[in-house]
Structure formats: C-alpha cells, structure tokens
Kinemage of the C-alpha trace (Angstrom):
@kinemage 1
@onewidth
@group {chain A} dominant
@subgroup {mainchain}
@vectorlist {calphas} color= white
{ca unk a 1} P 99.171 145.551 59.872
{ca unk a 2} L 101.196 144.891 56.749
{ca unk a 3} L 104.586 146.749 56.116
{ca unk a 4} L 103.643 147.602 52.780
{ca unk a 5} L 100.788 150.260 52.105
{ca unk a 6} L 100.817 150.978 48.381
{ca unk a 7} L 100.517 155.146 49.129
{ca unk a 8} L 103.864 155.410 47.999
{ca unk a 9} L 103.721 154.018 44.241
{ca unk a 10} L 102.897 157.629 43.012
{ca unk a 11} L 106.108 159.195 44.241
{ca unk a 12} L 104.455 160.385 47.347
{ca unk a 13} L 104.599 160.320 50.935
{ca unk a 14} L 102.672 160.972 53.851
{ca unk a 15} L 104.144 163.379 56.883
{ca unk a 16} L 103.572 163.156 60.466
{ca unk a 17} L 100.360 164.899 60.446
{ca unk a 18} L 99.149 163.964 57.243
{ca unk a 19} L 100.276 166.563 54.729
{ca unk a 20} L 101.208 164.558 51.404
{ca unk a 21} L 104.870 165.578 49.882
{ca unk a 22} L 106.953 164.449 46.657
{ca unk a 23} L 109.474 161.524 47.540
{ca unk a 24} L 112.074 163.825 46.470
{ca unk a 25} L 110.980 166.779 49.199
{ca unk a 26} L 113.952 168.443 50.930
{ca unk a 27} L 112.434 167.557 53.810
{ca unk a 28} L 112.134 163.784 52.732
{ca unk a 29} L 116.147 163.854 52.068
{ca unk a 30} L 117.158 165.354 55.552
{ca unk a 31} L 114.966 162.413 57.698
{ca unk a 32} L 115.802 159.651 55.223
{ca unk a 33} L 119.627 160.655 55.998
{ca unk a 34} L 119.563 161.415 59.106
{ca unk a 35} L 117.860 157.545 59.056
{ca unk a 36} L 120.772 156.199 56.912
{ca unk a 37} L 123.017 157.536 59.464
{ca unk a 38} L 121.003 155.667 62.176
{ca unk a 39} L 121.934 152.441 60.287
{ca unk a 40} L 125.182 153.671 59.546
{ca unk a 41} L 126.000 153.848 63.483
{ca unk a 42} L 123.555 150.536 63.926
{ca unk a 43} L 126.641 148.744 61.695
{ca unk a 44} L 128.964 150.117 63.719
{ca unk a 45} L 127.339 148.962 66.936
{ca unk a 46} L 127.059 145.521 65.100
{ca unk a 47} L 130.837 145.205 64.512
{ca unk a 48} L 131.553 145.137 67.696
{ca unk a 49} L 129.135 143.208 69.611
{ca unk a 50} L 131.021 142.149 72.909
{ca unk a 51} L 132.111 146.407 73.089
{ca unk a 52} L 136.102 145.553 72.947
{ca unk a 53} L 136.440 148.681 70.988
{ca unk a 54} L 133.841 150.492 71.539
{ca unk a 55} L 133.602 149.884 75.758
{ca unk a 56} L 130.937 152.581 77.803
{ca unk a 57} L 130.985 154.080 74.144
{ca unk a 58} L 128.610 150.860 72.883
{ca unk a 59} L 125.316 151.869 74.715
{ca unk a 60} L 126.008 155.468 74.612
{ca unk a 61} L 125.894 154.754 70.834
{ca unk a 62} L 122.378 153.662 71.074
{ca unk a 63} L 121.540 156.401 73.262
{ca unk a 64} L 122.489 158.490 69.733
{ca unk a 65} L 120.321 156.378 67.654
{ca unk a 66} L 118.102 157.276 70.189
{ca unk a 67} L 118.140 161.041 69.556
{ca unk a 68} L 118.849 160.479 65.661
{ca unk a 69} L 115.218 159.104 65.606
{ca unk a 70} L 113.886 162.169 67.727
{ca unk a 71} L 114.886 164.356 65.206
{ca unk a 72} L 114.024 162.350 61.998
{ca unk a 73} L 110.690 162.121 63.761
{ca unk a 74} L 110.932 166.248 64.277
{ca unk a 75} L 111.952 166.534 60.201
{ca unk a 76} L 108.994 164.182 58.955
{ca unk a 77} L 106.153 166.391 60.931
{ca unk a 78} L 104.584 168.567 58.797
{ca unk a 79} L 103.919 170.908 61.687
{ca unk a 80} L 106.595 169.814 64.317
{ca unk a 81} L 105.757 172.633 66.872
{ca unk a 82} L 102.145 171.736 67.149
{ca unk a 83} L 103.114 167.561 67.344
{ca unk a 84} L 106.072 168.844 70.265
{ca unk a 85} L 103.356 170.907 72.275
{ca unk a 86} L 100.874 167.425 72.033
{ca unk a 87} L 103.704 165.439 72.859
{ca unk a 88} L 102.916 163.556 69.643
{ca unk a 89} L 107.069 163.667 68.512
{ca unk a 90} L 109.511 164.205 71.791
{ca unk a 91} L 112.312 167.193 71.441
{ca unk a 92} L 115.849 167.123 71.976
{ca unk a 93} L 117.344 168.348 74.952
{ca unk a 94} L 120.060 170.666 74.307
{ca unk a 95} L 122.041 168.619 77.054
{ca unk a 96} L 121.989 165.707 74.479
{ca unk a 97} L 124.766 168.468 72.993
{ca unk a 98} L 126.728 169.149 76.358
{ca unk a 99} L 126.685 165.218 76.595
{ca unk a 100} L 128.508 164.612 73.584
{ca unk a 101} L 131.218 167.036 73.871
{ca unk a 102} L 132.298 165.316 77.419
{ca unk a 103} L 132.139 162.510 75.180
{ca unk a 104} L 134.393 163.869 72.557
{ca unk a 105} L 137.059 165.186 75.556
{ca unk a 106} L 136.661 162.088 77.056
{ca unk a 107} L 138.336 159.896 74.078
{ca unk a 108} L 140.012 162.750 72.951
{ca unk a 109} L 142.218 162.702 76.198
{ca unk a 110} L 143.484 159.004 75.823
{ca unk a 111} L 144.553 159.710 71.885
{ca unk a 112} L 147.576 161.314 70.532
{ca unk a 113} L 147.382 165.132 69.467
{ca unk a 114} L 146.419 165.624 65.755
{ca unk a 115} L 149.101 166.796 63.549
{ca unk a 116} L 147.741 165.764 60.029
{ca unk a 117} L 144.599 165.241 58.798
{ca unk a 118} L 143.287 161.296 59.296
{ca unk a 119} L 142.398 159.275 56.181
{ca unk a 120} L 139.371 157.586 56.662
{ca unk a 121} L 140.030 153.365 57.659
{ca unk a 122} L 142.511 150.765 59.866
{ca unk a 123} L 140.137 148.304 62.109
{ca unk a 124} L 136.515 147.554 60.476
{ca unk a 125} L 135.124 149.296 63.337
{ca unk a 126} L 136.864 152.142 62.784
{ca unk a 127} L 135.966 152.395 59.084
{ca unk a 128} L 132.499 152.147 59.742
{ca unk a 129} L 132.540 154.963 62.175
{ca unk a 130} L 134.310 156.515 59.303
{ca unk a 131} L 131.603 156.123 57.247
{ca unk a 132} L 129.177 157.168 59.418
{ca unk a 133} L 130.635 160.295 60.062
{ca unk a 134} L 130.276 160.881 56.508
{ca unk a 135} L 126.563 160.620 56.361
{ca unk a 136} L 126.448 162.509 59.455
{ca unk a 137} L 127.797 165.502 57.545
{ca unk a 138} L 125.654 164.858 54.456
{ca unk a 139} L 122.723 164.991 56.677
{ca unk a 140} L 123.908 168.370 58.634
{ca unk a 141} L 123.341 169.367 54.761
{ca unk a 142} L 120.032 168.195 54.345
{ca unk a 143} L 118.893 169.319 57.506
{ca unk a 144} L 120.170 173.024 56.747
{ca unk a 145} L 118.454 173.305 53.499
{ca unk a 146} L 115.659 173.388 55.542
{ca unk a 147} L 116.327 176.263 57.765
{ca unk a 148} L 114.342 179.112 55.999
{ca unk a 149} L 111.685 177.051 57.352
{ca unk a 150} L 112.071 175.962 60.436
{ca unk a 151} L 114.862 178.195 61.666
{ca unk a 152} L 114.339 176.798 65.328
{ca unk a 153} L 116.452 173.422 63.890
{ca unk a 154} L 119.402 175.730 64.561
{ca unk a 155} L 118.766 175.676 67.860
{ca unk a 156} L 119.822 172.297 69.121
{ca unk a 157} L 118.766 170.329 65.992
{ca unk a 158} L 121.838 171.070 63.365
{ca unk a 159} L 124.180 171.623 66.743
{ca unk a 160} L 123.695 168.080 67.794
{ca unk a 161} L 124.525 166.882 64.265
{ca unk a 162} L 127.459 169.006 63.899
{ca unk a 163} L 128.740 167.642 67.186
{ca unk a 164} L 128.230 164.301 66.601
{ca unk a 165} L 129.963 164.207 63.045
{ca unk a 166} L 133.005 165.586 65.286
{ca unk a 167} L 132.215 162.078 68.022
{ca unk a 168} L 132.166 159.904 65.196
{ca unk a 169} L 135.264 161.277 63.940
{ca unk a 170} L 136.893 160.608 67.842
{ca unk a 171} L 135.344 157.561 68.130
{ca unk a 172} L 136.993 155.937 64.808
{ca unk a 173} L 140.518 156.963 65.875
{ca unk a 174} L 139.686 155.687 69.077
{ca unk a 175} L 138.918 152.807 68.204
{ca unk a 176} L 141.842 152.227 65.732
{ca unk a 177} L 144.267 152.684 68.900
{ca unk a 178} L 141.916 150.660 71.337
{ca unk a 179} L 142.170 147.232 68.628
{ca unk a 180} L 146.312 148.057 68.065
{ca unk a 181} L 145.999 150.120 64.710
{ca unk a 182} L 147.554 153.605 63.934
{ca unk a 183} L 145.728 155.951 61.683
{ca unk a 184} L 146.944 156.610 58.460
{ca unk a 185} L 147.455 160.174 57.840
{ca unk a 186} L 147.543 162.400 54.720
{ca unk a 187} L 150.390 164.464 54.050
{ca unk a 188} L 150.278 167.138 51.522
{ca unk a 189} L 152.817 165.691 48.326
{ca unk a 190} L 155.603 168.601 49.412
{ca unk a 191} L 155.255 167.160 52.527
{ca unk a 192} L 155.655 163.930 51.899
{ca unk a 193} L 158.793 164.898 50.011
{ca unk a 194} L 160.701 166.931 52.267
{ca unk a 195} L 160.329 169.774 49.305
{ca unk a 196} L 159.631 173.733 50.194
{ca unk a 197} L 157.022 173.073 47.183
C-alpha cells in the first residue's frame, strides 16, 4: 500500500466512514491536534528513554497516547456512534479519567505546594511536557467547538483532555525536581518589588 494517496491534493479529506470534508473542517483541527499532542508527549517519552525522570510515569505515558488515539479516531468518524456500536473505533472508559487524577495526586504528593504560578522550562524533559501541555489545551479547544454536535464528547471525551492538560502540567514540575532543577516562577512586577503597587 503506498503512504501517499493523492485524495488529498484538492483540500479534502476522507472521514472514518467515508464522508468527504474540507482540510480546514473543525472537526479536521480537533483530531489533527489532539494528534500533534500525541507527538508532543511521543518527544517527551523520547527524552527520556532509560525513564530517570519520568520512572512508572514512562509507560503510563504511552498508555495516554494510547487513549489520545481513541479519541482522534472518535473525532475523525463521521458517524462515531454507529462505528462505537460496530466496534469499528473503541471508546474511552471514563476510568481512563479516575486513572489520571490518582496520577496527578500521586506526583502531586512528592512536590512542594504551589505558591506562584510556574513558567514554563528547567530540564528538557520538563519543557517538553511543558509544551505538551500546551497543545493539550489548544486541543480541549478544538474538541469543544465541536460540541453542538456531538454533545456526548462532554461526557468523558473533553474531561479526559482537561485532566490530562492538568498531568502534564504535574508531570513537568515533577520532573524538574526528580533531575535536580527548581521551577522558575512568575511573580507579578509589585511582587517582585516588595511594592503595595
């Protein structure tokens, strides 16, 4: 089979099901960034191969890219509950949700209490995770613009993302203080001068 097909050269694309959209399709923006965040994590996963940083938190990671490609595969169906009752696309389990918020207490617990807000760097690791988090809540965007829709996505869908935006988050300071760096934290300019403002 070759990777490239040619149906694309119009500015069209094909959806699960084989309904034929505009490139630029709202729907076409949420999966292709909730796929940029999958690569976004995959670069994260690949900057620390041996897990020193990242530990348990390394395959658990690719348990997410798991579920990020569940739901891109749930955005690109042009009629997701009829590919979910075939078993065509799988769904997400909303205790892919409860999972990452033991996640999120778990690192939260071995990292200092928050008392400013975090500016986005230290280790490359931690950067990346950074960055990720980023996309994460561009794609929480994308995916919302699509709720009129498919309200159902606020079910577990746009909960999962929201949630992980918040792990990412954790696991970047985390892994600052697991390689020896601090965060560096923003301080408001009265703040940083000691001034009432």
């Amino acid at each position: 089979m070759k990777i490239y097909t040619k149906g694309g050269d119009g500015g069209e694309t094909t959806l699960l099901g084989g309904a034929r959209v505009p490139k630029d399709d709202v729907r076409v923006a949420a999966y292709g960034t909730v796929d940029e965040l999958n690569a976004a994590v995959g670069m994260a996963l690949a900057l620390d191969p041996d897990a020193a940083a990242l530990g348990d938190s390394g395959p658990a990671l690719g348990a997410v890219q798991e579920d990020l490609f569940t739901i891109g595969a749930r955005l690109a169906a042009a009629n997701p509950d009829r590919l979910l009752r075939k078993g065509t696309i799988p769904a997400l389990s909303p205790d892919r949700i409860d999972a990452l918020e033991a996640w999120i207490d778990a690192l939260d617990a071995e990292l200092p209490a928050l008392e400013a807000f975090v500016l986005p760097g230290g280790s490359p690791l931690a950067a990346q995770l950074h960055v990720a988090r980023t996309v994460c809540r561009r794609a929480e965007r994308g995916v919302t613009a699509l709720l009129d829709e498919q309200p159902d996505l606020a079910d577990v869908v746009i909960p999962y993302i929201n949630r992980l935006s918040d792990l990412l988050f954790t696991l970047a300071r985390a892994a600052n203080r697991r390689g020896g760096r601090e965060d560096a934290m923003w301080m408001p300019q009265r703040q940083r001068d000691g001034s009432a403002g």
